[in-house]
C-alpha positions as CSV (number, residue, x, y, z in Angstrom):
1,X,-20.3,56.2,-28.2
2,X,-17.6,54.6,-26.0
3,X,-18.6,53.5,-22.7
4,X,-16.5,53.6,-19.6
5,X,-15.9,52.0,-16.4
6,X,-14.9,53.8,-13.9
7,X,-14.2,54.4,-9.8
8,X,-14.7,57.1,-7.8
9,X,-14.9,58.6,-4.5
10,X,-18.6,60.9,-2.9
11,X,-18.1,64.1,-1.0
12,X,-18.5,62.2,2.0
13,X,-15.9,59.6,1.1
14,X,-18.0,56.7,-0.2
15,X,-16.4,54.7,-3.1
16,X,-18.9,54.4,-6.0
17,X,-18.0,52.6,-9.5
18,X,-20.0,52.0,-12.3
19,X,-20.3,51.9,-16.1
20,X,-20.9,55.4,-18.6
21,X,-20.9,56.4,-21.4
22,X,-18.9,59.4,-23.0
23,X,-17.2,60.7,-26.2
24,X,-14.3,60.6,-23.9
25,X,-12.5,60.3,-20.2
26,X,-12.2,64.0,-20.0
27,X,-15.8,64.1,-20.5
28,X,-17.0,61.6,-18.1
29,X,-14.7,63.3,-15.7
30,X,-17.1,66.2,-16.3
31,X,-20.0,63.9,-16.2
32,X,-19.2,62.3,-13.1
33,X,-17.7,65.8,-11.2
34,X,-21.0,67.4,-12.0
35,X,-22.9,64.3,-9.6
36,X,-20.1,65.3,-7.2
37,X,-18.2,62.0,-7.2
38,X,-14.2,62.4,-7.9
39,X,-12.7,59.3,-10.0
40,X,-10.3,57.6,-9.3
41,X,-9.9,55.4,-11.8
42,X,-10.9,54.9,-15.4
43,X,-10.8,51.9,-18.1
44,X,-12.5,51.8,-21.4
45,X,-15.0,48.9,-21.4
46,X,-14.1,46.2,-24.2
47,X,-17.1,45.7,-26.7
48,X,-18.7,42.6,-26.7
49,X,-19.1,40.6,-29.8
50,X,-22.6,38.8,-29.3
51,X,-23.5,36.5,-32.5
52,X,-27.6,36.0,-32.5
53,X,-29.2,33.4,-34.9
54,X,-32.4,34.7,-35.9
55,X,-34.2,37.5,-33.3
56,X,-32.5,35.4,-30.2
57,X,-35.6,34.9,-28.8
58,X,-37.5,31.1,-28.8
59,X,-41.3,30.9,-29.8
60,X,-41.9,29.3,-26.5
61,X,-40.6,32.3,-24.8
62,X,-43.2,34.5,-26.8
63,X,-45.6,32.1,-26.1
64,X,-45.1,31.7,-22.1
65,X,-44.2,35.8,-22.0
66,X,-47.9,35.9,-23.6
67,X,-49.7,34.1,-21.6
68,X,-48.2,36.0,-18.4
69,X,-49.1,39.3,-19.7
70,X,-52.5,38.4,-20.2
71,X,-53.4,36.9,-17.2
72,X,-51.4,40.3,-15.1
73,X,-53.5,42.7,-17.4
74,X,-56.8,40.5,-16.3
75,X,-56.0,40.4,-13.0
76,X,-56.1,44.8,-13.5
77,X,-51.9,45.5,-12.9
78,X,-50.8,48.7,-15.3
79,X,-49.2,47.8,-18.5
80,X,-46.5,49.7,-17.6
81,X,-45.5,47.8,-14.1
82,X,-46.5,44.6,-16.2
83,X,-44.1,44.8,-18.9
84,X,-41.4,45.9,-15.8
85,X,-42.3,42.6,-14.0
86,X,-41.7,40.3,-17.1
87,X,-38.3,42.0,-18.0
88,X,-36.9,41.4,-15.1
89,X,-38.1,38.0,-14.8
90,X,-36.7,37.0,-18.2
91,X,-33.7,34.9,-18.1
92,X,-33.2,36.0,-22.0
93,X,-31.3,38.9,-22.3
94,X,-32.2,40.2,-25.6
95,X,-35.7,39.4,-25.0
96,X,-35.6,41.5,-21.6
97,X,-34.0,44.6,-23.2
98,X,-36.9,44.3,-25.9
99,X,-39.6,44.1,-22.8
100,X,-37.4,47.1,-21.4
101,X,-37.3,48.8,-24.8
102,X,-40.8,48.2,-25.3
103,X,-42.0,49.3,-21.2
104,X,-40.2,52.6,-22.1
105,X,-42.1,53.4,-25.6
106,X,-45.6,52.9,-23.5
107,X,-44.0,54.9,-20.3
108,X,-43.4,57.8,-23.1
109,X,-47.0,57.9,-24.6
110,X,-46.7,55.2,-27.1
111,X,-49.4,52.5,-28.1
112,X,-48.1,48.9,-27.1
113,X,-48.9,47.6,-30.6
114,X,-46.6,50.5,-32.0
115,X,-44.0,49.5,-29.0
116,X,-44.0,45.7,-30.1
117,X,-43.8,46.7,-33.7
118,X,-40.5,47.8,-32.9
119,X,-39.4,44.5,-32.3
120,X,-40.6,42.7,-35.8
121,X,-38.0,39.8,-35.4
122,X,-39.7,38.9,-32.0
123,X,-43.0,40.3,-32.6
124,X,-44.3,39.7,-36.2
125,X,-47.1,41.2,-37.6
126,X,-50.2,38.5,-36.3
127,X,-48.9,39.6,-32.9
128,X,-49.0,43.2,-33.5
129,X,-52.2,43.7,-35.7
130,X,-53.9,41.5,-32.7
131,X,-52.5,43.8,-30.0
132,X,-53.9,46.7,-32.1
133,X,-57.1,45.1,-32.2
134,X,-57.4,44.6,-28.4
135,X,-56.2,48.0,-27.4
136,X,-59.2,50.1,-29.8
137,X,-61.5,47.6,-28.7
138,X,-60.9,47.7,-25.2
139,X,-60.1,44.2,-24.6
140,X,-56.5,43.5,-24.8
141,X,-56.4,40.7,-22.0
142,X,-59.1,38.8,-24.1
143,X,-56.9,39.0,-27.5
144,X,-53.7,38.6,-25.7
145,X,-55.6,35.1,-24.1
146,X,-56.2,33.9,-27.9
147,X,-53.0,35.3,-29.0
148,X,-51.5,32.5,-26.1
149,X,-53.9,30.1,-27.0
150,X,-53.1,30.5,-30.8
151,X,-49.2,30.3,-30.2
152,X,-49.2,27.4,-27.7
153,X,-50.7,24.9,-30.3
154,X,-48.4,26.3,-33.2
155,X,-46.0,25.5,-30.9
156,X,-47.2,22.3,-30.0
157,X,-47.7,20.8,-33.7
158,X,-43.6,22.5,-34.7
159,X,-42.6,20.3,-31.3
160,X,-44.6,17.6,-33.1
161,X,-43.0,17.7,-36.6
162,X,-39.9,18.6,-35.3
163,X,-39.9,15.0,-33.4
164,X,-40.9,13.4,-36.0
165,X,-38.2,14.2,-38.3
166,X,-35.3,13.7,-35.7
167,X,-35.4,10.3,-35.6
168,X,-34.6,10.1,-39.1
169,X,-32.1,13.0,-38.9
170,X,-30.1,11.1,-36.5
171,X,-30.5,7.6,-37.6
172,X,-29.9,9.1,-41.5
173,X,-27.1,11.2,-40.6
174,X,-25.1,8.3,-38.7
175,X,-25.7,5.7,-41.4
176,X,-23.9,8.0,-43.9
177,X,-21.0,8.9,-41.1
178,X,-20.6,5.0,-40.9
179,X,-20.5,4.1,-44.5
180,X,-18.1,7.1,-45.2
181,X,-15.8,6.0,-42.4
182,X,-15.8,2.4,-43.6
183,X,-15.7,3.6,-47.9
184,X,-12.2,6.2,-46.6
185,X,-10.8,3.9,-43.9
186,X,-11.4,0.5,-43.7
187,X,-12.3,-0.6,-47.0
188,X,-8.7,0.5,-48.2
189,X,-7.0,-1.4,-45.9
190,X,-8.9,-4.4,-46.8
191,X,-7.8,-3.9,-51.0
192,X,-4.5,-3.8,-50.0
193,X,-4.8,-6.5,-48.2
194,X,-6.6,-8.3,-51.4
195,X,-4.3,-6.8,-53.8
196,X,-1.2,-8.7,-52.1
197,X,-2.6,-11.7,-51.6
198,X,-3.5,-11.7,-54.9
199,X,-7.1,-12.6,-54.9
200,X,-9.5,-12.5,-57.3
201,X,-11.9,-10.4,-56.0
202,X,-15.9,-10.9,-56.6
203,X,-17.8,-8.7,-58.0
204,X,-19.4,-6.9,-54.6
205,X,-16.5,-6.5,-53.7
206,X,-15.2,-5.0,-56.6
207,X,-17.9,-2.6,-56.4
208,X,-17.2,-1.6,-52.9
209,X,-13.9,-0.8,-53.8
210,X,-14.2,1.4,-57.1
211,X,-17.3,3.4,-54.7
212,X,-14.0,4.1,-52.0
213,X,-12.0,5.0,-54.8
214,X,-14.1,7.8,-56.3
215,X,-14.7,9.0,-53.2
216,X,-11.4,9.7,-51.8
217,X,-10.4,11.0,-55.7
218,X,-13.8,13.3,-55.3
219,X,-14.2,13.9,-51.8
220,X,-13.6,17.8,-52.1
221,X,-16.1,18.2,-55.0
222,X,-18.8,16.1,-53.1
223,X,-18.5,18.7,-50.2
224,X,-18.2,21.9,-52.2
225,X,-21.6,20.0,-54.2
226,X,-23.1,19.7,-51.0
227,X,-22.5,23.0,-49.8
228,X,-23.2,24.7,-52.9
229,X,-26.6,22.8,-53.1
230,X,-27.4,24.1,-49.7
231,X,-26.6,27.7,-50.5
232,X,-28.8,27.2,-53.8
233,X,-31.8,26.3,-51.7
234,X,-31.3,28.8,-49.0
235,X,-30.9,31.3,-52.2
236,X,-33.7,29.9,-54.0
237,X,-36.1,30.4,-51.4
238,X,-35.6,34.1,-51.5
239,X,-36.3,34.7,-54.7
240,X,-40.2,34.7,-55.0
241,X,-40.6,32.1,-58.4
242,X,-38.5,29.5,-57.6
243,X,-39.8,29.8,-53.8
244,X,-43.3,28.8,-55.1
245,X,-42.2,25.9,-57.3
246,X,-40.1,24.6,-54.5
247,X,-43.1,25.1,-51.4
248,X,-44.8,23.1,-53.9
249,X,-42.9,19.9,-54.5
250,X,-42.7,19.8,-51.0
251,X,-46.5,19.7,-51.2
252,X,-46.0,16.9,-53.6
253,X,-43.8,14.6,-51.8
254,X,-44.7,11.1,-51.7
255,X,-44.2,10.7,-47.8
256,X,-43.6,14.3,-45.9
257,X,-46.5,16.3,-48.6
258,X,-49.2,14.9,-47.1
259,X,-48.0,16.2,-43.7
260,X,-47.0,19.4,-45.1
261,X,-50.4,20.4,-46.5
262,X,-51.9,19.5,-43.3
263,X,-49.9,21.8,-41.2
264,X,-50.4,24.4,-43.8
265,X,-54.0,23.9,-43.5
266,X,-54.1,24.0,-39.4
267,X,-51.8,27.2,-39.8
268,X,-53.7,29.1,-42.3
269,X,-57.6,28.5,-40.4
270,X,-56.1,28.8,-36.7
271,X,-54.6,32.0,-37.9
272,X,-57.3,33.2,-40.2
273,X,-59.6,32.6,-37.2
274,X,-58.2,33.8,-34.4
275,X,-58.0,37.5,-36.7
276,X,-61.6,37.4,-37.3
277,X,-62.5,36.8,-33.4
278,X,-59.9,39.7,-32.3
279,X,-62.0,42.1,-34.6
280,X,-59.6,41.9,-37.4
281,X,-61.3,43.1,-41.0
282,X,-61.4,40.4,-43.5
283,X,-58.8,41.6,-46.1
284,X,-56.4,43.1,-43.4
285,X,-56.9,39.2,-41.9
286,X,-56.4,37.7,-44.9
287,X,-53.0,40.2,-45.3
288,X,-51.5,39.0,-42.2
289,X,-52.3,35.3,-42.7
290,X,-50.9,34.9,-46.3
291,X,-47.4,36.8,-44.6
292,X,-47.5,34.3,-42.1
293,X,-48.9,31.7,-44.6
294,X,-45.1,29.7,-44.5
295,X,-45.8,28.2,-47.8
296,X,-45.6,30.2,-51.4
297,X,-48.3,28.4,-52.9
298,X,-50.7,28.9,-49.8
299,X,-49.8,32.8,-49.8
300,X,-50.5,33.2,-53.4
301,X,-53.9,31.3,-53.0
302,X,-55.1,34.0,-49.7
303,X,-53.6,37.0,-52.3
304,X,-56.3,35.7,-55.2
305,X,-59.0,35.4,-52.2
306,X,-58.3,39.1,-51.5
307,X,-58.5,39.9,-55.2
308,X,-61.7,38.2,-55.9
309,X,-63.5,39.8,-52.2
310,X,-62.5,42.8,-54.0
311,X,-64.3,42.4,-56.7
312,X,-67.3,41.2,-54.8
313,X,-66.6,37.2,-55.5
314,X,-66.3,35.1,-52.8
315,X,-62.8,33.6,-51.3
316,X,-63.7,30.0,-52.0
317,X,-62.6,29.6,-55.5
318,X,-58.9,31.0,-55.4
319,X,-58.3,28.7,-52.4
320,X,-59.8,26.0,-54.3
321,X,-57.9,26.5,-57.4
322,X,-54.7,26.5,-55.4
323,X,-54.7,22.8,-54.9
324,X,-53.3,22.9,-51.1
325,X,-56.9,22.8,-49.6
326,X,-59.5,20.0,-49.6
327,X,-63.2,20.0,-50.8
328,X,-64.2,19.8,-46.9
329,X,-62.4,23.0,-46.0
330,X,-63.4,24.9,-49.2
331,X,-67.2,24.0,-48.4
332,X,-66.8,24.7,-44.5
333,X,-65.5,28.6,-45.4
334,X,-67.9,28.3,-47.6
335,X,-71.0,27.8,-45.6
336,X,-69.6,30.0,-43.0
337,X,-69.1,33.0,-45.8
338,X,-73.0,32.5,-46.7
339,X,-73.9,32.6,-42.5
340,X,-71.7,35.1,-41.3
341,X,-69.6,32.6,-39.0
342,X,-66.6,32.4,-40.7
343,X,-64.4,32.5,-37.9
344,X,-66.2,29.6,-36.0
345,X,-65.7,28.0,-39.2
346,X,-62.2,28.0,-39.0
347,X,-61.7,27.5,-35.5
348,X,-63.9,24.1,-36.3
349,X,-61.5,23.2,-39.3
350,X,-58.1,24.4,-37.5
351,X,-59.0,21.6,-34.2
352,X,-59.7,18.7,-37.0
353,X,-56.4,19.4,-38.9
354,X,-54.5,19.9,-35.4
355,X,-55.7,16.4,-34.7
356,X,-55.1,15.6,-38.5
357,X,-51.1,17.0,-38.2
358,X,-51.2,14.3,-34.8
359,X,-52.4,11.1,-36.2
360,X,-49.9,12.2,-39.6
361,X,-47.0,13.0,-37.3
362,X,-47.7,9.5,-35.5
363,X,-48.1,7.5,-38.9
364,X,-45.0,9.2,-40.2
365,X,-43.3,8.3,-37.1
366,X,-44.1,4.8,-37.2
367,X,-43.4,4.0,-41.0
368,X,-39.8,5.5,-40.7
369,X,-38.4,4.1,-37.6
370,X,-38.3,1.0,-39.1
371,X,-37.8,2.2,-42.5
372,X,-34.5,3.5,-41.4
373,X,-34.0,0.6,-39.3
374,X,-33.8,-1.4,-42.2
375,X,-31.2,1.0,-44.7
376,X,-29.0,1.3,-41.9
377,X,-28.7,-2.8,-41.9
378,X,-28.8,-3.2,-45.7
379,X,-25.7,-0.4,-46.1
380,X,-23.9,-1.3,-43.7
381,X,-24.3,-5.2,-43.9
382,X,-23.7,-5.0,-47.3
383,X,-20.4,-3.1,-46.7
384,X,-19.4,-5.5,-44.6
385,X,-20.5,-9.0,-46.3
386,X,-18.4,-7.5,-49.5
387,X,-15.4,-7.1,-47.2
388,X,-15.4,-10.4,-46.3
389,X,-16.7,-12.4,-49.3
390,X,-12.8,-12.9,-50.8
391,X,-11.5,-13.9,-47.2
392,X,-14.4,-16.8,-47.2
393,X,-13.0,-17.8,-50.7
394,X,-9.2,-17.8,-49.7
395,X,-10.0,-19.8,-46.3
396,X,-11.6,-21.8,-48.6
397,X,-8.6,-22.6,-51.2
398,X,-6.2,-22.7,-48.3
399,X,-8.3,-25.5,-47.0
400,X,-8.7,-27.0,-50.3
């Protein structure tokens, strides 16, 4: 339905103007005569084209919007006046019409878990079963404090591996913008230059120029390679088969793998545990955490574990059969199967590998720097010691 701005005039001569919205201007002329205000004026409001990557909303929003809420609801404010609070605080406009959204579900008799669940891009389904949890139990302010407690040091380990692989990014990503400046740009100039002097050029050099020479004959087909290999990944990772065989080379990789298997670790016990302490069941636990699992192969190995509990086996030998997880974590869920305290279990194993994700992050940090350092001075030094290799030999028979 079109909506309208419009000015008017009260009964007592006030001028009013406002935004509404009607099939049409003869019916927001009714509309509008009906609160007894006479317009004046009318234009149809232009629609807005608003383009949102992913749910528009950042975890650290979530997170901080979490956190809030549960330390209002402890502090005994309705949920209703809480969620009104928070909306209008939000400087996020999508994420304060979902609080708004969300405030008016409760205000009409719904369940705040059925409310959030509304909202699945910003609100996934940990967040939602949790919040279910709390609300039959009684004690949402306690899950909402684990729920904040859970999402703060998700957040804190992506920040983590999110720094660590910038540097390389950035450093990676300039190297090539360099060399493919100097392989289009410079480099010809300089075989011209070669070409009419008539030097014989050495071999280097020679190289240098027949690499700037496929290039510019092939520069389309590189990028439409490029592109095309990033649409096969993106493409690939939907489809469930090749999703697993890629999650797990990346498990595999000589440097980033070892990282990657630690942060799938820390993800799958800190969210594994922090279901089992909100009351969670253990197959409905096990549900959420292999859809939140982030990995194919990790997912697969939790969908076994349900399998075999459902048979009356234990969850320990699908997980170890995966591969992903270590002998120390398989005999920690292990012994806390056999006692009952599962969940301490693995809160215990998610704080090692939170500290095991640091110390990787900070090893991985430290070899590339340099690392990159290096490339960066090889390719480029190269490029330009090639370049200059014939002009040493010409000074040098000029001299001669």
């Amino acid at each position: 339905m079109p909506v309208f701005e419009y000015t008017g005039r009260t009964a007592t001569g006030q001028t009013v103007s406002g935004t509404l919205e009607a099939k049409n201007k003869d019916e927001l002329i009714r509309l509008l005569r009906k609160q007894r205000v006479i317009v004046t004026k009318i234009k149809k409001k232009p629609k807005q084209i608003n383009i949102v990557i992913g749910s528009g909303v950042k975890p650290v929003e979530v997170s901080r919007f979490t956190r809030q809420f549960a330390v209002m609801i402890e502090a005994g404010l309705p949920l209703v006046q809480c969620l009104d609070i928070l909306a209008s605080q939000s400087t996020n406009k999508i994420f304060a019409k979902a609080l708004a959204d969300i405030r008016d579900s409760v205000s009409s008799g719904s369940t705040l878990a059925q409310a959030m669940a509304k909202h699945k891009k910003i609100f996934d389904e940990l967040y939602v079963n949790m919040v279910e949890a709390g609300e039959i139990g009684g004690a949402l302010e306690v899950i909402l404090k684990r729920l904040a407690d859970y999402r703060e040091k998700a957040d804190s380990i992506r920040r983590k591996v999110k720094g660590a692989l910038t540097y390389p990014a950035i450093v990676g990503t300039m190297m090539v913008l360099i060399a493919w400046v100097m392989l289009t740009f410079i480099v010809p100039i300089f075989a011209g230059m070669f070409e009419s002097l008539g030097a014989e050029l050495p071999k280097p050099t020679q190289i240098v120029i027949n690499i700037s020479n496929w290039l510019k004959r092939n520069m389309l087909l590189i990028i439409g390679g490029l592109i095309g290999l990033v649409v096969a990944y993106k493409m690939g990772m939907k489809h469930p088969k090749t999703r697993y065989i890629l999650d797990g080379i990346k498990l595999k990789l000589p440097i980033f793998g070892d990282l990657v298997r630690k942060n799938a670790v820390a993800r799958f016990s800190r969210t594994l545990s922090t279901l089992l302490q909100s009351g969670v069941n253990i197959i409905d636990a096990l549900n959420i955490t292999a859809k939140t699992a982030g990995n194919a192969v990790v997912e697969k190995a939790i969908k076994d574990s349900i399998i075999a509990i459902s048979q009356g086996e234990t969850i320990t030998a699908p997980l170890e059969e995966s591969g992903v997880f270590p002998p120390m974590v398989i005999q920690m869920i292990n012994v806390g199967e056999k006692t009952g305290n599962m969940d301490e279990m693995l809160s215990r194993v998610a704080d090692f590998y939170d500290e095991e994700v640091d110390a990787a992050v900070e090893s991985l940090t430290a070899l590339i720097e340099p690392l990159m350092t290096v490339v960066m001075g090889v390719v480029v030094g190269g490029l330009l010691i090639a370049m200059y290799l014939p002009m040493f030999d010409i000074i040098g028979k000029i001299k001669g």
